[in-house]
N, C-alpha and C positions, 0 to 999 in steps of 0.2 A: 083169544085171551089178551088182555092189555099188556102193554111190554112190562109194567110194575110188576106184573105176579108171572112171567117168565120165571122158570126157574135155572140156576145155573149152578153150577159144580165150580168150586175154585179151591183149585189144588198146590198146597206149598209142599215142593220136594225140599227133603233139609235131611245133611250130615252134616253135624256140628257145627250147628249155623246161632248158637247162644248167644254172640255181641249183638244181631241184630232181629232175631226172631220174632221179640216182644214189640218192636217196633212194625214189623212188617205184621202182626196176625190184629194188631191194634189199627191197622190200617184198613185192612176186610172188615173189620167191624162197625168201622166207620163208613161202613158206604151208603149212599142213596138207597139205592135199591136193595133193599133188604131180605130180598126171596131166594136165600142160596143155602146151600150145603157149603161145609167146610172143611175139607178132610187134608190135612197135616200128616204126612206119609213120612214119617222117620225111619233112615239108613241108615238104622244100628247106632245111632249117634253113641259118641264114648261121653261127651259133654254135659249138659246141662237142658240140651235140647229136648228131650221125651219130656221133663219135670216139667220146662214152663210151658211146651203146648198143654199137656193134661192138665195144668193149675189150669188155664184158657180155657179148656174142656167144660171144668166146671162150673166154668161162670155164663157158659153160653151155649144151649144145646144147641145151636149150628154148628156146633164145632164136632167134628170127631177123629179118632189121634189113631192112626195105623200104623203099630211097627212093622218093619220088614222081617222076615224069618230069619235072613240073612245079608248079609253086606254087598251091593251090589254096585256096577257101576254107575253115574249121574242117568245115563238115556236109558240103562234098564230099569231105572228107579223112575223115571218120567212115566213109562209103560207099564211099571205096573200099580203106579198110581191110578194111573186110568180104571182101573178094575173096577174102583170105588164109582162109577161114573155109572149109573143106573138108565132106565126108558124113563123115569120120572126129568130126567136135566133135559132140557135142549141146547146149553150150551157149555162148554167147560173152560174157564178162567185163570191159570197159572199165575203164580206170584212166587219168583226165587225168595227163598229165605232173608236172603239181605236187600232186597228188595223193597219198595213198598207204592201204594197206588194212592193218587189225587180221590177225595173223599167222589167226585162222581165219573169216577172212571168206567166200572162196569153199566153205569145207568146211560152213560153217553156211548158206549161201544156198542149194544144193547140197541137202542136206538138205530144207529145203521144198520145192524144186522138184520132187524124185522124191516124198515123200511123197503128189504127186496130181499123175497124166499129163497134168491140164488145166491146170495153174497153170507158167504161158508169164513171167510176170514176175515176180522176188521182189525185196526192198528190203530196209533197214535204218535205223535213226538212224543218224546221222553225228552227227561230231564236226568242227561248223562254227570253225575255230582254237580257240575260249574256250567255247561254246554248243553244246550238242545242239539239233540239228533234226533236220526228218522226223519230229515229233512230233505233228503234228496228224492223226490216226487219223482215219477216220468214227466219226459218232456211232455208228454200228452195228455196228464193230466186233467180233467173238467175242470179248473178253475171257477168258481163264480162269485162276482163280488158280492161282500154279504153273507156268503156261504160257507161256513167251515168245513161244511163234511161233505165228501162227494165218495162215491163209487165209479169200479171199473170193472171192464170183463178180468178175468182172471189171467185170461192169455197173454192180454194186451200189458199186466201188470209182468210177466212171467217174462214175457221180450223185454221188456224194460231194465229186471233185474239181470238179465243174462247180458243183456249189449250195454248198456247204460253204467250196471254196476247201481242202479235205482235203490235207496235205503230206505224202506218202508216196515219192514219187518220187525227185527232188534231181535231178542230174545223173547223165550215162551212168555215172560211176565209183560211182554210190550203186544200180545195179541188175544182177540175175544177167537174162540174156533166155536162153529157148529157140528152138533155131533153127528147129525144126519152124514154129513159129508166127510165124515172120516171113516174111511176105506175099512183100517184094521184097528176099530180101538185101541186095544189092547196091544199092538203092535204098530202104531202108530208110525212111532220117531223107529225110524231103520239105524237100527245100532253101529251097523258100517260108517255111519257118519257122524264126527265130533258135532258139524252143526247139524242135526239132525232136525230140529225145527224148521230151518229154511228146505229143505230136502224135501219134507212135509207139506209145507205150505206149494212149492212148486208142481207138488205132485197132486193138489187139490187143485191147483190154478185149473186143470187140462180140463175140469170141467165146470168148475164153480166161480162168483164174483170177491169182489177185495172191496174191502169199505175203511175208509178211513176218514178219524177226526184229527182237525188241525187245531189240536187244544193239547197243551203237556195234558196225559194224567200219568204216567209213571213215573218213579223216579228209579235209577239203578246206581251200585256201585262199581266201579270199571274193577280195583280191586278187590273183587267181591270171589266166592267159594265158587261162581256157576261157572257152567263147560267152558266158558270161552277164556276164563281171568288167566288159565294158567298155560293159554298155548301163544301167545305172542309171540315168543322166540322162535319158534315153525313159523309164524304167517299162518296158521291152519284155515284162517279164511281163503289166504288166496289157494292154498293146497286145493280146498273142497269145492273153489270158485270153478276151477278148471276140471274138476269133477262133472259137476254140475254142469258146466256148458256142453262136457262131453255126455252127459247122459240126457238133459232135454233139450238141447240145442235142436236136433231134429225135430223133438216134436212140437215145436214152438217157433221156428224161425224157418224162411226158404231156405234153401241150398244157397243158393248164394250170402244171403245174411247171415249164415252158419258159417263159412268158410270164411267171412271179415273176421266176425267175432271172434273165430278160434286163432286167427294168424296174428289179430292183436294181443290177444290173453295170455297168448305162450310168447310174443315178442317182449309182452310186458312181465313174464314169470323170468325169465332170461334176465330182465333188465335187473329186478331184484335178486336175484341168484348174484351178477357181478358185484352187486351193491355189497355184498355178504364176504363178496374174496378178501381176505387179508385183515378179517375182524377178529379172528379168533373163533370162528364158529368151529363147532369138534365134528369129527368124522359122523356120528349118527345124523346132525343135523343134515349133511349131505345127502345119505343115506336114505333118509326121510324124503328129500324132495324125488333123489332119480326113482325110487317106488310109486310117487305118486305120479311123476313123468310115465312111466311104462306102464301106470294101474290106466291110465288116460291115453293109452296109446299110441304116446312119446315117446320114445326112446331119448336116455340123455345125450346130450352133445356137447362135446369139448369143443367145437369149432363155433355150435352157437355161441356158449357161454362166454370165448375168447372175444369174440366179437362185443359182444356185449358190455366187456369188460373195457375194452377197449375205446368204444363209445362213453362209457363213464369217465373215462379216466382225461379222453378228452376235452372234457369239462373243464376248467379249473376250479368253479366253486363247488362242484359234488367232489371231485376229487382229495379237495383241503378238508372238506365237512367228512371226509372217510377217512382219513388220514387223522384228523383231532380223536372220532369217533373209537379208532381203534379195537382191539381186543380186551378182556378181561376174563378170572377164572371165574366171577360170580355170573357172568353169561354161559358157561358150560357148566355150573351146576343149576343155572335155569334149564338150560334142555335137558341135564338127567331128570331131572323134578317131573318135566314137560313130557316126556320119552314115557313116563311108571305113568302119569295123567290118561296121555292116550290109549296104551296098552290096558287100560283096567277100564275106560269110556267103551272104547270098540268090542272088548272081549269080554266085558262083564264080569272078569275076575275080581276076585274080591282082595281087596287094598284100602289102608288108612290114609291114604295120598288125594282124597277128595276134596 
């Protein structure tokens, strides 16, 4: 079948995502490649969101609008978006609500992914509001001049992100998936994990390839409604980074490259924990990190972290930059915000706090 008449599933999850919805479903619309299903999976939105995907409904039978029965968290609404995902797709597309894609994004993603029947995940730079990201490649990368788009084994992309700290991924709306190669459709994104996309992807790496093009086609907003806008104040990337290392670091790295990796990852969790003493951070936020210490096999340490503290403090210019930085009550009512965020992402409970 020619890559033009591929067909592919592109899936918007949206709670009350109305400032930016029209923009981002006018953007699917506008794509190159034209052979896709559209399904706009609404969670219970209280806004305006159901009316303008169904006006869109009408105007375009690609399009079709699923409410949720009930209110669910972001990763359990990712999952059971998926349902919509038929034998007729080979590929499934994500685009956050506030989101939106370079008109030939899916036709270039597309592209890599047929060029090799093993490459289960393709990416792209993004265009973070002002800044390109997803630009930190593996050092080993294929390079070739002339060539934007290269592929890699999966492994090799998987080492990279685990030792490297490699940015290729982004969010769901920054990668093309093949459906062949996902494990549990319908269960896809493991709800234990805020980033549950990268979780995903690592867990396809162990057997599948990575394809990427070195051309923006997305654009994202940082303050934007999806998983990641509202955990800043945790660091939840580096929380689930060190997750992560601890759960594929074996299967992806020797014993000895696992045992760097991990003595750097937790020298460099430490370092940010000191960074955090004397900001005003509140008791949960602490709370939050020694659970993910001991979810990871750490146990916390008051002699690490003195150390650590100590080492910053020897600084003069991190030192002055903490000291300006200080505390505030609007960063403890960031981590309640961020605290009801988590607990309703991991647990599936149902909450207006999306």
């Amino acid at each position: 079948m020619p890559v033009q008449d591929k067909p592919v599933a592109v899936i918007t999850p949206v709670y009350n995502g109305e400032p930016y919805l029209q923009e981002c479903i006018q953007s699917v619309l506008q794509q190159t490649h034209a052979n896709f299903d559209y399904f706009i999976a609404d969670n219970c939105s209280t806004d305006r969101s159901l009316e303008i995907a169904e006006a869109a409904a009408r105007l375009d039978k690609r399009i079709t609008v699923v409410r949720g029965s009930e209110h669910v968290g972001p990763i359990q609404n990712w999952n059971r978006s998926l349902e919509n995902v038929s034998d007729r797709h080979d590929y499934v597309k994500f685009v956050h609500a506030d989101d939106w894609l370079y008109p030939e994004c899916i036709s270039r993603l597309l592209q890599v992914a047929e060029s090799n029947d093993r490459v289960a995940v393709v990416s792209s730079y993004r265009l973070e509001e002002d800044r390109v990201s997803l630009d930190r490649l593996p050092a080993d990368a294929p390079l070739v001049p002339g060539r934007d788009t290269l592929t890699m084994d999966g492994r090799d992309v998987a080492r990279a992100i685990l030792q490297e700290h490699a940015s290729v991924l982004g969010s769901p709306t920054s990668t093309l998936l093949r459906v062949s190669a996902m494990d549990t459709p319908d269960r896809y994104f493991a709800t234990e994990y805020l980033h549950a996309d990268k979780d995903a992807c690592l867990r396809t790496f162990q057997a599948w390839e990575f394809g990427f093009v070195r051309q923006v086609l997305v654009y994202t907003r940082r303050h934007n409604e999806s998983v990641t806008s509202l955990t800043n104040t945790l660091d939840t990337r580096r929380q689930e980074n060190l997750l992560f290392l601890k759960n594929y670091g074996p299967k992806f790295l020797s014993e000895a490259e696992y045992e760097q990796a991990w003595n750097k990852e937790i020298r460099d969790y430490y370092q940010f924990l000191a960074g955090s003493v004397g900001t005003g951070k509140s008791r949960s936020f602490w709370e939050s990190h020694k659970k993910i210490l001991e979810k990871a096999g750490s146990s916390f340490s008051q002699v690490r972290l003195v150390r650590a503290f100590l080492r910053r403090w020897a600084n003069p210019g991190i030192a002055l930059r903490a000291l300006r930085r200080g505390g505030s009550a609007r960063l403890n009512a960031d981590e309640k915000k961020t605290h009801g965020f988590l607990d309703m992402s991991r647990t599936g409970q149902s909450t207006k706090d999306d």
